[in-house]
C-alpha positions in Angstrom: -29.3 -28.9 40.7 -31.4 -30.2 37.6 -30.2 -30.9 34.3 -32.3 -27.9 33.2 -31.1 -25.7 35.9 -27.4 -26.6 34.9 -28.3 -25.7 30.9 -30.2 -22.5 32.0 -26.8 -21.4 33.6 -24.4 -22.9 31.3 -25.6 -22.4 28.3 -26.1 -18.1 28.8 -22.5 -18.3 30.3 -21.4 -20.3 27.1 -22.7 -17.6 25.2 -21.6 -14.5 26.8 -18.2 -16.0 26.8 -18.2 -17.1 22.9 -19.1 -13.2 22.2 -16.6 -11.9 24.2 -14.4 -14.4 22.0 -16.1 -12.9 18.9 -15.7 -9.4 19.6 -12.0 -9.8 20.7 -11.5 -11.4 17.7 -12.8 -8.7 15.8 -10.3 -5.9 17.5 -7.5 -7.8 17.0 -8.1 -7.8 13.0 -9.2 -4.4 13.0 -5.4 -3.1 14.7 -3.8 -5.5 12.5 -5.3 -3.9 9.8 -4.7 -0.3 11.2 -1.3 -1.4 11.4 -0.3 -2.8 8.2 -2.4 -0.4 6.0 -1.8 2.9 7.8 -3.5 5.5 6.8 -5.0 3.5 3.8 -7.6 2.1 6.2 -9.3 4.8 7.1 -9.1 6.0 3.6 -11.1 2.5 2.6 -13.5 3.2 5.4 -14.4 6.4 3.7 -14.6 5.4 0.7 -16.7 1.9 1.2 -18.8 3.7 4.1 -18.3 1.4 6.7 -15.5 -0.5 8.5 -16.8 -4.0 8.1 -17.2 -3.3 3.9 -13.6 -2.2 4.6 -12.1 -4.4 6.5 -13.6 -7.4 3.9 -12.1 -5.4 1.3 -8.7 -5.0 2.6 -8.2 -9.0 3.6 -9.4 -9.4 0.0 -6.1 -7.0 -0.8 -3.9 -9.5 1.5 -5.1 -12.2 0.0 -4.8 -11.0 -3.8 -1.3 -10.0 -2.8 -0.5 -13.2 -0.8 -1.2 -15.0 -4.4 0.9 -12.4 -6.4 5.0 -12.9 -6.8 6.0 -10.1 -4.8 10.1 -10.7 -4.4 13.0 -9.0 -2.4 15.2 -7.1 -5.3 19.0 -8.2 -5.0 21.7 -5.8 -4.4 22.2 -4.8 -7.8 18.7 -4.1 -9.2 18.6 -1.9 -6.3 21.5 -0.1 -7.0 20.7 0.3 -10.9 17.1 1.6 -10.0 19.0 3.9 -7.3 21.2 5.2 -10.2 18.5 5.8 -12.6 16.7 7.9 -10.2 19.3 10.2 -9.3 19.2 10.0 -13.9 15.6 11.3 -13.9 16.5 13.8 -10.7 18.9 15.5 -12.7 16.7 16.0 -16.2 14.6 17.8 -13.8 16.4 20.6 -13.9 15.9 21.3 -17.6 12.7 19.2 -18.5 10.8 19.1 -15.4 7.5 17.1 -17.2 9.7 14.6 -18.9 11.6 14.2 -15.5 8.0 13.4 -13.9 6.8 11.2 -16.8 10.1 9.2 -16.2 10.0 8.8 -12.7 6.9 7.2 -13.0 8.0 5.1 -15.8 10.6 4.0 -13.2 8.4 3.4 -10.5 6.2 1.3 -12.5 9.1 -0.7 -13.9 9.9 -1.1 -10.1 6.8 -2.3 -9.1 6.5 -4.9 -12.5 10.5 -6.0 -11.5 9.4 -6.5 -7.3 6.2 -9.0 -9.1 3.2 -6.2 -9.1 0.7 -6.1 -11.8 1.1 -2.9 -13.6 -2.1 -3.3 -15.9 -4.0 -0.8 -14.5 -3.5 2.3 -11.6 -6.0 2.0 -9.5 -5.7 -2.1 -9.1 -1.4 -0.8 -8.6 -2.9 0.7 -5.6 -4.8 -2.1 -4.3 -2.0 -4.0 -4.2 0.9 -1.7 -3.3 -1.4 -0.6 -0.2 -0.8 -3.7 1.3 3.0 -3.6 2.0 3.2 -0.3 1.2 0.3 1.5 2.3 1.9 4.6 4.1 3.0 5.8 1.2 0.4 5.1 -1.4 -0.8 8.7 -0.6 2.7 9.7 -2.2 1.7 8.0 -5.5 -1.6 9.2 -5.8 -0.2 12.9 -5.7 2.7 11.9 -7.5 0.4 10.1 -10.2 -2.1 13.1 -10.2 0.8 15.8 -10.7 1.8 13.4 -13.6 -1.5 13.4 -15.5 -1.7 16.7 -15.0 1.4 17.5 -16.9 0.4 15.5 -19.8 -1.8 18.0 -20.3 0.7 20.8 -20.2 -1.0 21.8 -16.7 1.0 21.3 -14.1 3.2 24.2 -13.1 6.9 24.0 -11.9 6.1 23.6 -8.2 3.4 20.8 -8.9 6.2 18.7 -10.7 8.5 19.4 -8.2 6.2 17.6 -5.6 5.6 15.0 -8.0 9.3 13.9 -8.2 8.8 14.6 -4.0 6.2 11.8 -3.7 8.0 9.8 -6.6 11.2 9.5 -4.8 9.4 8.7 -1.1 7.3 5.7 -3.3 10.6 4.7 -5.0 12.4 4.4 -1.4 9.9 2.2 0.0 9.5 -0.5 -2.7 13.4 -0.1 -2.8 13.8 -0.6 1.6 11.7 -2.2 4.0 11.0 -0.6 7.3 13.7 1.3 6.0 16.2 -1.3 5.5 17.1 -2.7 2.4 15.5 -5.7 1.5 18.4 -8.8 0.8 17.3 -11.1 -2.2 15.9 -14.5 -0.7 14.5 -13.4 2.5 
């Protein structure tokens, strides 16, 4: 065989084979994805109108988050933000919109105390989707629920599923996987 003959085999071969690699490569980022944002990725799909805007936007989330602080809480913040919540639970019973206003007051001091920004709502999402992602849909309700109230708008039922989504939110910034998370690891 010729030098040419050799390339004109090779080199299509080469290329096939460096696709396959790409495309590969592109399915294993887009499970890992599906698997550590949950239902948040398809909701970034929606919202950006395709899976490759998505997918740019959610490693821009990992990476924001990889440069934030984000800490393990010892045993005894956890504990004292486990206390004041079952606090909050109780003034439910007689002032269900202050109950709500104060469970997210707690959930944001327990996002600013783990090391998230707290600035602004919609960049708390951002970066609570990326740990926490199954239940961002919790806070969203939860957060809704809560504006409405300020308002004077939000019926009984309403707050009741705010304190709902507050308290499934609160339990996973509080565990991880469902265990807690020890200080240091």
């Amino acid at each position: 065989m010729t030098t040419g003959t050799l390339l004109a085999i090779i080199i299509p071969v080469v290329v096939v084979i460096a696709l396959i690699a790409i495309g590969c490569s592109l399915l294993v980022r887009r499970r890992r994805l599906r698997e550590r944002f949950g239902p948040e990725y398809q909701r970034t799909v929606e919202e950006t109108g395709s899976r490759r805007a998505a997918e740019r936007e959610l490693v821009e989330r990992e990476q924001r988050h990889d440069a934030l602080d984000v800490k393990p809480l010892p045993t005894s913040i956890r504990d004292r933000y486990t206390r004041e919540w079952a606090t909050v639970q109780e003034e439910f019973v007689d002032r269900p919109e202050d109950a709500v206003h104060d469970a997210d007051r707690l959930v944001t001091s327990l996002m600013h105390e783990r090391g998230y920004p707290t600035e602004r709502f919609e960049e708390q999402l951002r970066d609570l989707s990326v740990e926490h992602g199954r239940t961002l849909e919790h806070y969203r309700a939860a957060h809704a629920i809560d504006e409405l109230s300020t308002r004077h708008k939000a019926d009984t039922e309403q707050l009741r599923n705010a304190m709902v989504h507050y308290r499934a939110l609160l339990e996973d910034l509080l565990t991880e996987g469902g265990q807690p998370r020890p200080a240091g690891s």
